[in-house]
MILUMDO-776954 format. One line per 3 residues: number of its first residue (from 0); for each residue x, y, z of C-alpha. Coordinates in nm, 3 decimals. Each point is the difference from the previous one (the first is absolute). Layout:
N
NUM> X/Y/Z; ... .
END
This chain:
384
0> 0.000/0.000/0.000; 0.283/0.261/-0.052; -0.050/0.310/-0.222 .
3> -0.007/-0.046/-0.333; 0.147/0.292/-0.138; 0.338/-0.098/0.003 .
6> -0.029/-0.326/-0.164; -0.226/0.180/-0.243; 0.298/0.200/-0.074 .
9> 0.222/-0.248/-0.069; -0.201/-0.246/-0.168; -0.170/0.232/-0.218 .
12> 0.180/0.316/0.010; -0.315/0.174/0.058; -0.038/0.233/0.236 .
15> -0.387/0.013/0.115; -0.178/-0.274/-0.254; -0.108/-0.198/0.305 .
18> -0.039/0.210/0.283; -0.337/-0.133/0.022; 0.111/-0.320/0.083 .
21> 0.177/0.167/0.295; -0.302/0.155/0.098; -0.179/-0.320/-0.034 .
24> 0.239/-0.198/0.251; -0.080/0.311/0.275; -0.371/-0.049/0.001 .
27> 0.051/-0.348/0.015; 0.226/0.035/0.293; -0.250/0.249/0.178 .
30> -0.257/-0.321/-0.036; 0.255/-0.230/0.142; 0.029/0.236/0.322 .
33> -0.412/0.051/-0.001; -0.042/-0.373/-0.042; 0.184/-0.094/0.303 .
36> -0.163/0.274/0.177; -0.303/-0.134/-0.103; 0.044/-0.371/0.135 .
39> 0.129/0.116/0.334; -0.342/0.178/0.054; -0.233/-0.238/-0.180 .
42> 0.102/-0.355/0.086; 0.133/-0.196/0.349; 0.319/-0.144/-0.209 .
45> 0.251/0.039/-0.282; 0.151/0.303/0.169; 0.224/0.060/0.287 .
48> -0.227/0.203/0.217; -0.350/-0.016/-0.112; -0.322/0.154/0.143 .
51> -0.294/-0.053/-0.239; -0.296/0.217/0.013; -0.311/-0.121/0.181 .
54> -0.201/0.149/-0.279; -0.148/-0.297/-0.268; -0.005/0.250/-0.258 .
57> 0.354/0.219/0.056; 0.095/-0.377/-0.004; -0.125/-0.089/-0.343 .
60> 0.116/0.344/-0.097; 0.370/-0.027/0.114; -0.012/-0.366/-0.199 .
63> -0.171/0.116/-0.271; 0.330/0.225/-0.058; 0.265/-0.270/0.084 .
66> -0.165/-0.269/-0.242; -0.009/0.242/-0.288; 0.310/0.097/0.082 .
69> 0.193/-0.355/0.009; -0.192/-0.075/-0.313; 0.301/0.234/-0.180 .
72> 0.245/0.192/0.176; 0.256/-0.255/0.075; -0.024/-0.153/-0.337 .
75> 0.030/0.339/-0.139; 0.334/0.038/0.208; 0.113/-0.340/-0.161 .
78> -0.079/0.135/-0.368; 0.187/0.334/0.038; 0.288/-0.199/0.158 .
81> 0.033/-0.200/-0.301; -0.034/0.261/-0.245; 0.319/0.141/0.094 .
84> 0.184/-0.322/0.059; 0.103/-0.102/-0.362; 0.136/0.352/-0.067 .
87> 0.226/0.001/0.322; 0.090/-0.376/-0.045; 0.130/0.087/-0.388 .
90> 0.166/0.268/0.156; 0.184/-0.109/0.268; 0.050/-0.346/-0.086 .
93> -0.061/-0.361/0.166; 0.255/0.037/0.284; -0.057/0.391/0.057 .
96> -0.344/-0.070/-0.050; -0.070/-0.224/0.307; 0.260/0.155/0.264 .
99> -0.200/0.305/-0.085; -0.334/-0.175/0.114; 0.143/-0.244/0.295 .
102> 0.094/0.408/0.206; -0.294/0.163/-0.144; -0.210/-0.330/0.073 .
105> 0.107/-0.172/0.284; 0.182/0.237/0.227; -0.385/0.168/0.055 .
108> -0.127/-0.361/0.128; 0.295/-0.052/0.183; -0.047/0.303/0.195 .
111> -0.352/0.014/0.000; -0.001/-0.356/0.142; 0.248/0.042/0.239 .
114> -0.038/0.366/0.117; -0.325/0.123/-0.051; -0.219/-0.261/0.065 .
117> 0.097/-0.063/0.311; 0.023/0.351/0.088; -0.358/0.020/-0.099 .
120> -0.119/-0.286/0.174; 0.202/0.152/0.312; -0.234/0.335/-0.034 .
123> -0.340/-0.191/0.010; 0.120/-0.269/0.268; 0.098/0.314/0.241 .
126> -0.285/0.222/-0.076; -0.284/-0.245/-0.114; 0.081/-0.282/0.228 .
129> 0.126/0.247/0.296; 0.302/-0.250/0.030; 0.249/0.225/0.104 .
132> 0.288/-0.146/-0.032; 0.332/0.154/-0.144; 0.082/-0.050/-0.399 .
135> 0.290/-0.241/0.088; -0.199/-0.200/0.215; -0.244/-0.034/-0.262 .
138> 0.242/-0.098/-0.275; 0.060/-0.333/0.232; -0.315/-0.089/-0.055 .
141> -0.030/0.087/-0.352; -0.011/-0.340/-0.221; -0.174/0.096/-0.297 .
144> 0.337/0.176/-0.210; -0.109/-0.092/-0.309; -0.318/0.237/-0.058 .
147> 0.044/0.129/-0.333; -0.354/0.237/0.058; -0.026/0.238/-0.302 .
150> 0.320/-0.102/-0.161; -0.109/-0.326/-0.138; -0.107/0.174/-0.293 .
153> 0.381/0.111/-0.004; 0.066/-0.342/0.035; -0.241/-0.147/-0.226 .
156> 0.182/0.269/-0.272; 0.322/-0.084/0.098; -0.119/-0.385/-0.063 .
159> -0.172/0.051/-0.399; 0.326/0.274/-0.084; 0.251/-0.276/0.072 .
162> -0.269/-0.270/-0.166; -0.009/0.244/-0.294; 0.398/0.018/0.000 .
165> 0.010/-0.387/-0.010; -0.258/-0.044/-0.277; 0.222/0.256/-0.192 .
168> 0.309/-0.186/0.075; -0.109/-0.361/-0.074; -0.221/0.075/-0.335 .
171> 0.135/0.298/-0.119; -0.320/0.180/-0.046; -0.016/0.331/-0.175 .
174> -0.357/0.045/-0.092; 0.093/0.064/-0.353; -0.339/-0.061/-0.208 .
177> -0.227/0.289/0.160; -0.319/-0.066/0.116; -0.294/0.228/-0.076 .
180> -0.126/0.282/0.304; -0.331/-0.209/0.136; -0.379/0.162/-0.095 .
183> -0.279/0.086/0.246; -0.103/-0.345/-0.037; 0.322/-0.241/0.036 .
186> 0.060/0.229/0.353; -0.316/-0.052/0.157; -0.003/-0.416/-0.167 .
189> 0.338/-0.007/0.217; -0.174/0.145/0.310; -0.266/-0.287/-0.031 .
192> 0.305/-0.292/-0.033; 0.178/0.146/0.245; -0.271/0.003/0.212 .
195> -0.088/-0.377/-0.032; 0.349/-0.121/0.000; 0.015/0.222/0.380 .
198> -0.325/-0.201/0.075; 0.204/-0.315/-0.087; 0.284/0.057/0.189 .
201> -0.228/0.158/0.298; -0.127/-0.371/0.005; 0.334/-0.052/0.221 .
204> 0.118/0.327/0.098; -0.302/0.163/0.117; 0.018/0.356/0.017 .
207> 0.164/0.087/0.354; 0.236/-0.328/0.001; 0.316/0.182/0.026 .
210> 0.342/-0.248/-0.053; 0.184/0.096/0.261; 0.277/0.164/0.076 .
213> 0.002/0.174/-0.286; -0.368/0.103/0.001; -0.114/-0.058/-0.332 .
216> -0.365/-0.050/-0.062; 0.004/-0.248/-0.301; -0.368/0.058/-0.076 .
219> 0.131/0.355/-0.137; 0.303/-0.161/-0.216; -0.172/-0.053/-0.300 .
222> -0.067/0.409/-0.063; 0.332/0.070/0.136; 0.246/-0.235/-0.261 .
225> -0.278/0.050/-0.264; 0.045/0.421/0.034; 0.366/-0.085/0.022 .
228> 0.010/-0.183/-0.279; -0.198/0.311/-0.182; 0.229/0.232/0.077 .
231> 0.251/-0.178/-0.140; -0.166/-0.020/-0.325; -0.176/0.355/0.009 .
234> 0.362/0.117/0.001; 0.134/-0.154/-0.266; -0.268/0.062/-0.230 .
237> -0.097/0.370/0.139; -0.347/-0.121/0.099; -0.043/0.287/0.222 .
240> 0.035/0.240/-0.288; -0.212/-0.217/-0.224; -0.299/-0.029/0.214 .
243> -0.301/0.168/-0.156; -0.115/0.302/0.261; -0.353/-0.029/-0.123 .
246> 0.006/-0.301/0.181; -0.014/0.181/0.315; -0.356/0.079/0.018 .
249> -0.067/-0.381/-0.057; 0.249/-0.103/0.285; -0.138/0.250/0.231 .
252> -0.341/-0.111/-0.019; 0.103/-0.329/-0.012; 0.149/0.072/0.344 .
255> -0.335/0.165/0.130; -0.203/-0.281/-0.116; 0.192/-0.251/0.233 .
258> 0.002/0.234/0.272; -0.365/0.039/-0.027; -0.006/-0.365/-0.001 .
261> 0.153/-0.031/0.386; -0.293/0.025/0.181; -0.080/-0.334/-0.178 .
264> 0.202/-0.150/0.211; -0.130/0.165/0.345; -0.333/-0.177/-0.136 .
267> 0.149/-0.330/-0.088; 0.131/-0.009/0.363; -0.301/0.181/0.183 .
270> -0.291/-0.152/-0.159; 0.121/-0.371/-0.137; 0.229/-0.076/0.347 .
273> 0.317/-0.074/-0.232; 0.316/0.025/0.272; 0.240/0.294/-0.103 .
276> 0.226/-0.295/-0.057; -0.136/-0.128/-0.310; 0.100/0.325/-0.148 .
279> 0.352/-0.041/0.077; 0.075/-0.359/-0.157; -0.138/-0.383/-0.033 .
282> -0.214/-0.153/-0.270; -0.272/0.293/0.050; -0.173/0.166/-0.270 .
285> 0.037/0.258/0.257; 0.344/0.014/-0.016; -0.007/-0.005/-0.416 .
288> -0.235/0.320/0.008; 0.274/0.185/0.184; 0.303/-0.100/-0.103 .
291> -0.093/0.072/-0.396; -0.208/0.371/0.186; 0.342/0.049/0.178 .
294> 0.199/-0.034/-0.334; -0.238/0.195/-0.247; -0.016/0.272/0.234 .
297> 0.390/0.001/0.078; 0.065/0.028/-0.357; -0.265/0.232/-0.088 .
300> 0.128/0.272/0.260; 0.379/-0.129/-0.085; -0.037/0.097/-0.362 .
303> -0.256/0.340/0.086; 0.311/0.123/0.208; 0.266/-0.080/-0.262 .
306> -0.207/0.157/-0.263; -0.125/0.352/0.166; 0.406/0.007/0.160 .
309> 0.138/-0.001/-0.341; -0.327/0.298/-0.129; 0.038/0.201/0.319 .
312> 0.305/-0.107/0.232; 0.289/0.018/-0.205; 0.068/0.315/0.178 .
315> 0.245/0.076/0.281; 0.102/0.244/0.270; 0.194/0.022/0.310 .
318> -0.225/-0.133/0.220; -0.113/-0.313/-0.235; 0.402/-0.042/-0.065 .
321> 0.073/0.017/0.364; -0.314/-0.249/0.101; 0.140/-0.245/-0.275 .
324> 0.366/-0.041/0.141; -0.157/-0.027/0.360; -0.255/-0.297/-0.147 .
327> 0.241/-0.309/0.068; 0.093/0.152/0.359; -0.369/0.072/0.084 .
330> -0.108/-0.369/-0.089; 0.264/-0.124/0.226; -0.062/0.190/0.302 .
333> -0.370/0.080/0.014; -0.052/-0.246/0.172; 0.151/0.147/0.306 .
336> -0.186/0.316/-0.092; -0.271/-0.206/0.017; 0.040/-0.146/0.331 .
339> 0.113/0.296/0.197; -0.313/0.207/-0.103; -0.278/-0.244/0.065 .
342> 0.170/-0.078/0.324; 0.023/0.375/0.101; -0.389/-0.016/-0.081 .
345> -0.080/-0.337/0.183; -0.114/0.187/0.265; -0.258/0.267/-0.160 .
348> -0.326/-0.081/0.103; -0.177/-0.011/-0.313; -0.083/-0.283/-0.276 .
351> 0.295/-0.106/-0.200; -0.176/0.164/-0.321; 0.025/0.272/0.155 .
354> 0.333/-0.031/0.050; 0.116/-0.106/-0.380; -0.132/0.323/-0.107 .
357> 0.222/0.180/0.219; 0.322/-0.195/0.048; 0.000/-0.161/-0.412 .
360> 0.100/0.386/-0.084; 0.276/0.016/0.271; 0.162/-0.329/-0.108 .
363> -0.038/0.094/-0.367; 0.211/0.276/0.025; 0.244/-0.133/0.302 .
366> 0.023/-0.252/-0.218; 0.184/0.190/-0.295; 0.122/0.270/0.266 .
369> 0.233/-0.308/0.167; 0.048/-0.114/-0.322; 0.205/0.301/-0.078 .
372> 0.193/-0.003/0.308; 0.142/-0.326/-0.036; 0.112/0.081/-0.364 .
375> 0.212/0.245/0.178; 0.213/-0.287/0.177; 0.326/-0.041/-0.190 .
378> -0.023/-0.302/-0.221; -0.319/-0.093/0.034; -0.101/0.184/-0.326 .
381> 0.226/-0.260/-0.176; -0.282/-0.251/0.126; -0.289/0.166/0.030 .
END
C-alpha cells in the first residue's frame, strides 16, 4: 500500500497519469480504519476490545457497513498491489526484486507481531480487564507471539509476490499475446463465478474460520488471488485505460441494486428462522445467495471506484500527496489508534452508537496524524 507516485515515475515516466489510483488506495485505507471501528462497536468478537451496541438496529447498521465493505476493499488492495508488481519486478530484477519485498513485506509482520500486538493486548488487559500489572510482567505471560492481526494481508502479499516470482522463474511467462480489456458483461459473468467458486470453497472454510497464526480467512481467498491475478493482467494489457467509462452508470446501479437487495437477507433470517450461519458457509442455498450477492456487489463498487477515480480523481494536492505516503503507516498502526480511543471512551455512559459517531472521527484522523509521526523515525520510511 505505498504511494504510487514514485513507481509511477519510474515505470512510466509520467508524472500524474495515475494519481487517481493513489487517491483510490486512501479511501480505501480510511474504510480499513472505519471497518475496524465498526466491528469493535457492533459485534462481541473479532477485535481486541469490543463493546457492541445494545441497539438491534445500530447493530444491523454497523454490519450492514462491514459486509459491504469486505465484499471489496481488501481485494481491491490485492489488485492495485499487483498492478504495480510486474513493472517493479522488470525493473529491478529477480534477486533485487524479492530482497526488496522480504524488508518492505516481512519486517512490518515481524514487528507488528512481536511489538505491537502485544503492546495492544497489554492496553486492553490493564484498562479493560483492570489487571494492573506492569508491561514486563505481562510479557511473561504473553504466549500468543505469532498474531499477525492486520498484517496478514501483508503476509498474504508477501506470499502471491514471491508465488508470482516463482511462476516467472520456472515457466518463463511474459504474457506476450495480449488479451482484450473485459466488457460490462464478462466483469459482472466473473462476479457471478467468483461468487460460486467462494460458495464452494466456503463449503470448508466457512466465512470466520481463520488458519491460524497467520489469520487468513480462506473463505475470502478466492477474490483476493483472483483480483491479484487481474492486476497482473490489467497491467500488462492497460485494462485500466481501456475500460469503457460509460460503463459506470451500469456498475453503479448495479451496486445499488445489490445493496437494495440486503434487507433480503434480514428477512431470510427474521421471518424463515435460517441461523446467520448458513450465510457464512455449508451446503446452504443460503450460503450460495450470498457469496455470488457478496461478489457482484464487490465488483460492481470495485469497478464504479476505478472508473469515476480515473474521470474525477486523477488529481492531486498536498494534502492527498501527504495522506498517500502516510497510507502504509496508517494501516499498520490504526489499530492502536483504535484501541486507545475506544478504551478512553469505555467509560462514557452512553450507547456504543453513540459512541462510533464520536470517537470513528478521532481515530480517523489519529490514525493518519500518527501515521505521519512515525514516518519521521529515521529509517523507517525505507519500510514504510
Amino acid at each position: 500500500m505505498q504511494t504510487t507516485t514514485a513507481t509511477i515515475n519510474q515505470d512510466s515516466g509520467t508524472s500524474n497519469k495515475l494519481f487517481y489510483i493513489d487517491n483510490i488506495k486512501t479511501l480505501l485505507t480510511i474504510l480499513v480504519v472505519l471497518h475496524h471501528t465498526f466491528i469493535a462497536y457492533s459485534s462481541s468478537e473479532g477485535w481486541y476490545y469490543n463493546e457492541p451496541s445494545k441497539y438491534l438496529g445500530a447493530r444491523i447498521l454497523m454490519t450492514t457497513f462491514v459486509s459491504i465493505n469486505q465484499s471489496f476493499f481488501m481485494g481491491y488492495f490485492f489488485l492495485l498491489a499487483a498492478y504495480f508488481t510486474n513493472a517493479s519486478y522488470s525493473r529491478k530484477g529477480a534477486s533485487r526484486f524479492i530482497k526488496d519485498r522480504l524488508v518492505r513485506l516481512g519486517l512490518p509482520i515481524l514487528f507488528y507481531s512481536f511489538i505491537l500486538t502485544p503492546f495492544i493486548s497489554y492496553l486492553v488487559y490493564y484498562f479493560a480487564k483492570e489487571q494492573h500489572i506492569t508491561y514486563l510482567e505481562y510479557l511473561t505471560r504473553y504466549d500468543s507471539w505469532i498474531d499477525l492481526g492486520v498484517t496478514w494481508f501483508v503476509a498474504a502479499l508477501l506470499l502471491f509476490t514471491l508465488f508470482y516470482v516463482a511462476i516467472k522463474k520456472i515457466f518463463k511467462i511474459n504474457f506476450s499475446k495480449p488479451i482484450a480489456t473485459p466488457n460490462s458483461r464478462t466483469i459482472l459473468l466473473f462476479a457471478v463465478a467468483l461468487g460460486i467458486i467462494s460458495f464452494l470453497v466456503r463449503i470448508i472454510f466457512p466465512v470466520g474460520w481463520i488458519l491460524e497464526p497467520v489469520g487468513f480467512q480462506l473463505g475470502h481467498f478466492p477474490q483476493y488471488i483472483a483480483l491479484f491475478i487481474v492486476g497482473l493482467l490489467a497491467a500488462k494489457n492497460k485494462w485500466f485505460d481501456q475500460l469503457s467509462e460509460r460503463s459506470e452508470k451500469l456498475f453503479r446501479r448495479s451496486a445499488w441494486l445489490c445493496l437494495l437487495f440486503f434487507p433480503v437477507f434480514l428477512v431470510i433470517v427474521l421471518k424463515l428462522k435460517s441461523p446467520s450461519s448458513w450465510f457464512s458457509g455449508g451446503l446452504y442455498w443460503q450460503a450460495l445467495l450470498y457469496a455470488v450477492w457478496e461478489q457482484w456487489i464487490g465488483i460492481s463498487i470495485l469497478t464504479t471506484l476505478l472508473l469515476k477515480g480515473k474521470r474525477n480523481w486523477n488529481t492531486t494536492s498536498k494534502l492527498l500527496t501527504t495522506a498517500s505516503r502516510n497510507n502504509f503507516a496508517v494501516y499498520i498502526f490504526h489499530p492502536l489508534v483504535i484501541v486507545v480511543f475506544t478504551l478512553i471512551a469505555r467509560n462514557w455512559n452512553i450507547d456504543p452508537s453513540l459512541k462510533l459517531l464520536i470517537v470513528a472521527p478521532l481515530i480517523l484522523f489519529g490514525s493518519f496524524i500518527f501515521g505521519s509521526i512515525v514516518l519521521l523515525i529515521p529509517g523507517v520510511k525505507k519500510i514504510l
